[in-house]
Structure formats: structure tokens, C-alpha cells
SEMILUM-933350 format. One record per atom (N, C-alpha, C): atom name; x, y, z. Coordinates in steps of 0.2 Angstrom, whole numbers, plus 5000, padded with zeros to 4 digits. Layout:
N
site,u,v,w
CA,X,Y,Z;
...
# end
This chain:
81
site,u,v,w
N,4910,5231,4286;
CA,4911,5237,4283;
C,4912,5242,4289;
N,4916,5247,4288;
CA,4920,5251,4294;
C,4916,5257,4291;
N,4911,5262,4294;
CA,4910,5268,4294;
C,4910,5272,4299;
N,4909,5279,4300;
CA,4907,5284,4306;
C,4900,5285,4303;
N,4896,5284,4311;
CA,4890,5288,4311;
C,4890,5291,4319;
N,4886,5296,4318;
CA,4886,5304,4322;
C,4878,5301,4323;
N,4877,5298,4333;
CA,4870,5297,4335;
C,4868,5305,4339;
N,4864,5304,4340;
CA,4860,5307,4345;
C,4862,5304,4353;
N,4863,5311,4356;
CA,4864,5308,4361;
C,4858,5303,4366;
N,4853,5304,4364;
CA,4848,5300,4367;
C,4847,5293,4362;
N,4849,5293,4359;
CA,4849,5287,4352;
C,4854,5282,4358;
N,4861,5284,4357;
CA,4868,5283,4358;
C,4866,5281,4366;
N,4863,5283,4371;
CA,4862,5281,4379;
C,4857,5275,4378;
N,4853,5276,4374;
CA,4846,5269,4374;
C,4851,5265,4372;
N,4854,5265,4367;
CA,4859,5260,4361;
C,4864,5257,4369;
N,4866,5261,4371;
CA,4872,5259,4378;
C,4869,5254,4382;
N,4864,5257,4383;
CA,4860,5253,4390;
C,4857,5247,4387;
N,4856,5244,4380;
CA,4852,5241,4377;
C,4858,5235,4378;
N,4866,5238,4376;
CA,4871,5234,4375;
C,4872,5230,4382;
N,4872,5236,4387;
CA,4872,5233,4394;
C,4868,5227,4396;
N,4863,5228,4395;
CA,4856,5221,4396;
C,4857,5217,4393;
N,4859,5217,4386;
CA,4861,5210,4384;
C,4866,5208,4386;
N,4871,5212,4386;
CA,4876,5208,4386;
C,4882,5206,4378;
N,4880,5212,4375;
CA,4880,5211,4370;
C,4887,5218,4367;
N,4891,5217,4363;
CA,4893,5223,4362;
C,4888,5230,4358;
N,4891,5235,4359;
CA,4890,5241,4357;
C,4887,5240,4349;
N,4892,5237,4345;
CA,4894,5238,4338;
C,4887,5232,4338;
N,4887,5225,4340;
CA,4880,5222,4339;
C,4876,5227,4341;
N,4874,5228,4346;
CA,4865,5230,4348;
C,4864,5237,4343;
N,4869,5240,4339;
CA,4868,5243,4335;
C,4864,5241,4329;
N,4869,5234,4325;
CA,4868,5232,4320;
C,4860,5228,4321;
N,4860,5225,4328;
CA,4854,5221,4329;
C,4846,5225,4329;
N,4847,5230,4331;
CA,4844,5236,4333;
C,4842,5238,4324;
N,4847,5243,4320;
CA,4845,5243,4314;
C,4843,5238,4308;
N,4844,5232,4310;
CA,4841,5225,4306;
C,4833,5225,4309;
N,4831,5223,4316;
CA,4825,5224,4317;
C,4821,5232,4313;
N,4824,5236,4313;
CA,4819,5245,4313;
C,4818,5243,4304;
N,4825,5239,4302;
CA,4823,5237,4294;
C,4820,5234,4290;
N,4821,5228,4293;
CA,4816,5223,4292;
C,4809,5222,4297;
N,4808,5227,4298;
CA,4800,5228,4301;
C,4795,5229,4295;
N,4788,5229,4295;
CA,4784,5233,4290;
C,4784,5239,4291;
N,4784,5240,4284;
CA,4783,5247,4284;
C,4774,5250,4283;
N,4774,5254,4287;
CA,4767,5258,4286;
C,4764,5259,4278;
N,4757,5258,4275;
CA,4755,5257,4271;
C,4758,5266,4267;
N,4759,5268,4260;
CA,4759,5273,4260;
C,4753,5278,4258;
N,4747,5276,4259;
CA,4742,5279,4257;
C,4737,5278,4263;
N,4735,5280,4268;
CA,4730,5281,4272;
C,4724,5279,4272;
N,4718,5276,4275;
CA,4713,5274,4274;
C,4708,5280,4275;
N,4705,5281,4270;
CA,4701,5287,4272;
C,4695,5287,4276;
N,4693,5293,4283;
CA,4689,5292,4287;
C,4681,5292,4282;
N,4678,5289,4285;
CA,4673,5288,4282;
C,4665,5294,4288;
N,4662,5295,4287;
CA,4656,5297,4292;
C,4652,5294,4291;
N,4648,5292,4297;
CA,4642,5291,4292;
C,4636,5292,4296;
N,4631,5295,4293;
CA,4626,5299,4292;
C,4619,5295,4297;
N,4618,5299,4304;
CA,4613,5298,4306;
C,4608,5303,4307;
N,4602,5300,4309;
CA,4594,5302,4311;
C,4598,5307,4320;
N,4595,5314,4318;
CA,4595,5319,4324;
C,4591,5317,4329;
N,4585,5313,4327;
CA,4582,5311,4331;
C,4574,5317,4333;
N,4576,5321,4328;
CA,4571,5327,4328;
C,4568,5325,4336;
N,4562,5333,4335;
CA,4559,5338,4340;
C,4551,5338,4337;
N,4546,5338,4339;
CA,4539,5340,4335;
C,4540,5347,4336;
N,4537,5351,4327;
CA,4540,5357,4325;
C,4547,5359,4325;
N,4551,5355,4324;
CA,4559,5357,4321;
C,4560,5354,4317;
N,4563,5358,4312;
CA,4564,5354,4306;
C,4573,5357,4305;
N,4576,5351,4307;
CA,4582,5350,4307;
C,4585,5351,4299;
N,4581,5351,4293;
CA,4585,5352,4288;
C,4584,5361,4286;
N,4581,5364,4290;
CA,4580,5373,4288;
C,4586,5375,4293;
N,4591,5376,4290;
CA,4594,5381,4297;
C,4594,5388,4300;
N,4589,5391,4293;
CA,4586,5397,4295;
C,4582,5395,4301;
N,4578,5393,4302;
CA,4572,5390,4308;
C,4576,5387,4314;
N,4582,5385,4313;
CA,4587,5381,4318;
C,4589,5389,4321;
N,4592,5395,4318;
CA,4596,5400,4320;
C,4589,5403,4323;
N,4584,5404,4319;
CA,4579,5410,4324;
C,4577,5407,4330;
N,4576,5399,4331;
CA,4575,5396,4337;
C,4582,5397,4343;
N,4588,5398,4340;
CA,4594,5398,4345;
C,4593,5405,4348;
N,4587,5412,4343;
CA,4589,5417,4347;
C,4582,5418,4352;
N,4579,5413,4352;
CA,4570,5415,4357;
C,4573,5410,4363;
N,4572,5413,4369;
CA,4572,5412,4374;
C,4574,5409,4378;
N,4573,5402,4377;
CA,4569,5392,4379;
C,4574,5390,4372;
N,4581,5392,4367;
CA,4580,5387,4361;
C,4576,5382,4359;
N,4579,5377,4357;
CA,4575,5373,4355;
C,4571,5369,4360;
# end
């Protein structure tokens, strides 16, 4: 099939250099190039959600990491926590 397509100049210089190494013409390393980029896998379309998960702070004698009223008035005394 005989089409025009309009590369990117940086597309168009890798594709050049690509045909040089091989040894291969322009019009393959094209088609060979867009067969590989096609028949690759493709990327899953739905992401794996990050997960957290929840550890011990390790607490302080007298701090209680779940008051964060007690957490801020200790950030403004002197020595924090």
C-alpha cells in the first residue's frame, strides 16, 4: 500500500540511523519498527491501586499520637516532643 506520512524530525533521523545499522532500506526499518511498536503489549487499561498500609508510630511515654490537639500544643513548648 502506497501512502504519505509527515514524521517528526527526530522520529525521521532515529528511523535513518536505524536503516543505516541494519543495513536495511528506509521503507523496511519503517514497517519493521511499526510492526514491533504494534504488536507489543499494550499497557493494562486500568492501574493498580496504591495501597498504604498502616503502621505503629512507635509512640513516646506520655504522647498520645492519636490526640493531635496534644501533638500541636507539644509542637509549640520548647523541647517538642
Amino acid at each position: 500500500m502506497r501512502t504519505t506520512l509527515t514524521l517528526d524530525e527526530d522520529v525521521a533521523a532515529k528511523l535513518k540511523e536505524a536503516a543505516q545499522k541494519s543495513g536495511l532500506s528506509f521503507k523496511e526499518t519503517v514497517n519493521s519498527t511499526l510492526r514491533k511498536g504494534l504488536n507489543s503489549p499494550q499497557p493494562p487499561g486500568q492501574l493498580t491501586p496504591f495501597k498504604v498500609r498502616a503502621r505503629a508510630l512507635g509512640g513516646r511515654p506520655g504522647v498520645d499520637f492519636d490526640n493531635i490537639g496534644e501533638l500541636l500544643h507539644r509542637q509549640d513548648e520548647p523541647y517538642g516532643l
